[in-house]
Residue, then its C-alpha position, 0 to 999 in steps of 0.5 A: x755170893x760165893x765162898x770167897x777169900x778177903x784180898x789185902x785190898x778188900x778192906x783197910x785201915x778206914x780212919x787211916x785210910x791205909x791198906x798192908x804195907x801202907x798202900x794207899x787208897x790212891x794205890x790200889x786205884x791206881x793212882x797213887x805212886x805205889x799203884x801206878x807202876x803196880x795196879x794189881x798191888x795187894x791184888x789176890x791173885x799174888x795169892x794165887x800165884x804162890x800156891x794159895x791160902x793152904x795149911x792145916x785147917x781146924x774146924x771150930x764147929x761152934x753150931x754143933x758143939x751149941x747144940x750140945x748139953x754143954x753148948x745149950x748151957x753156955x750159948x742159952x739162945x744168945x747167937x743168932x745168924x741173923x743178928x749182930x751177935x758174938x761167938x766169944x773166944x770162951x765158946x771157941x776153946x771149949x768147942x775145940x776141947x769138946x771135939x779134942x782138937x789141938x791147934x798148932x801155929x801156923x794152922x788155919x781157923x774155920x769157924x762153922x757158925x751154922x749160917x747156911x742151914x740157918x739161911x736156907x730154912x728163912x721165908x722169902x719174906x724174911x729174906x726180903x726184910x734181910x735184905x733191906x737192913x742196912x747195915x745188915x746185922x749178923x753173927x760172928x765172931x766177937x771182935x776183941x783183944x784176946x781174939x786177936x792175940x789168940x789168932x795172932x799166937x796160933x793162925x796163919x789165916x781165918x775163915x768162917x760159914x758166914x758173910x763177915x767172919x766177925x759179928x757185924x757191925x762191930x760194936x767198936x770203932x775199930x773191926x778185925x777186918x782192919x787188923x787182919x787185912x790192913x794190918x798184918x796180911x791174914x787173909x779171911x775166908x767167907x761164906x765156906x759152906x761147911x755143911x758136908x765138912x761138919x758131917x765127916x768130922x762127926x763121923x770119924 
């Protein structure tokens, strides 16, 4: 896998079975009446051709404020990469008070979570009992009402270090990817490695 962004074709509504703009399984095959005329519908690169995802990114770096006196107290050993666990929106805003940041409407959230450091130092033996989880469990972002109305008041798109974005699996019936996507064409990025991008910011 590579750094990727989420297409609005990537993931829909899965009880409902729509797509944005209430594109239709069917459609983005092909087949239904919206696709058949326009078999690229919902496709990235419409993205592509209007410039790309581009704005102000904020850095959340959540794996170096966890580390932190502060972080160490709030997080206590409760996330892991590697398991399904939440980054809350309470550890969100006091890493991004902790940095000095101010977000603005219309920025784009990049949640640093340390998956990439944390992926690099497992064993070939812990990678090959990873790869037979299914579904695989990881960390991220925690999936909630306020964390949608938070990034519905402020972001224009989302990305992250790791494979979901949010924790995964969801513990819900419903995941972010569904309201993102699906529901209101908020692109989401993956597996960004921020690694370099975590040491600028430390040093400036």
């Amino acid at each position: 896998s590579s750094s990727q962004w989420d297409g609005l074709r990537h993931f829909g509504y899965q009880k409902a079975g729509f797509f944005y703009n209430g594109v239709t399984v069917e459609d983005v095959a092909g087949s239904g009446p919206k696709g058949s005329s326009n078999p690229n519908i919902l496709g990235i690169q419409n993205a592509v051709q209007r410039g790309g995802v581009t704005g102000r990114g904020v850095l959340v770096d959540f794996a170096r404020w966890a580390q932190s006196e502060e972080g160490k107290r709030e997080v206590d050993g409760t996330f892991e990469s590697f398991k399904t666990s939440a980054i809350t929106l309470d550890w969100i805003k006091k890493c991004l008070a902790s940095q000095g940041t101010e977000v603005k409407w219309g920025d784009i959230l990049i949640v640093r979570s340390g998956f990439f450091p944390a992926f690099r130092s497992l064993s070939q033996e812990k990678l090959q009992a990873l790869q037979k989880q299914s579904p695989p469990g990881r960390g991220g972002v925690e999936q909630s009402d306020e964390v949608l109305e938070w990034i519905w008041n402020h972001f224009s798109a989302v990305a992250s270090d790791h494979p979901s974005f949010e924790r995964w699996p969801t513990p819900y019936e419903w995941s972010m990817h569904e309201v993102l996507l699906a529901g209101w064409g908020c692109h989401i990025g993956e597996l960004f490695d921020l690694e370099a991008l975590s040491q600028e910011c430390e040093r400036q």
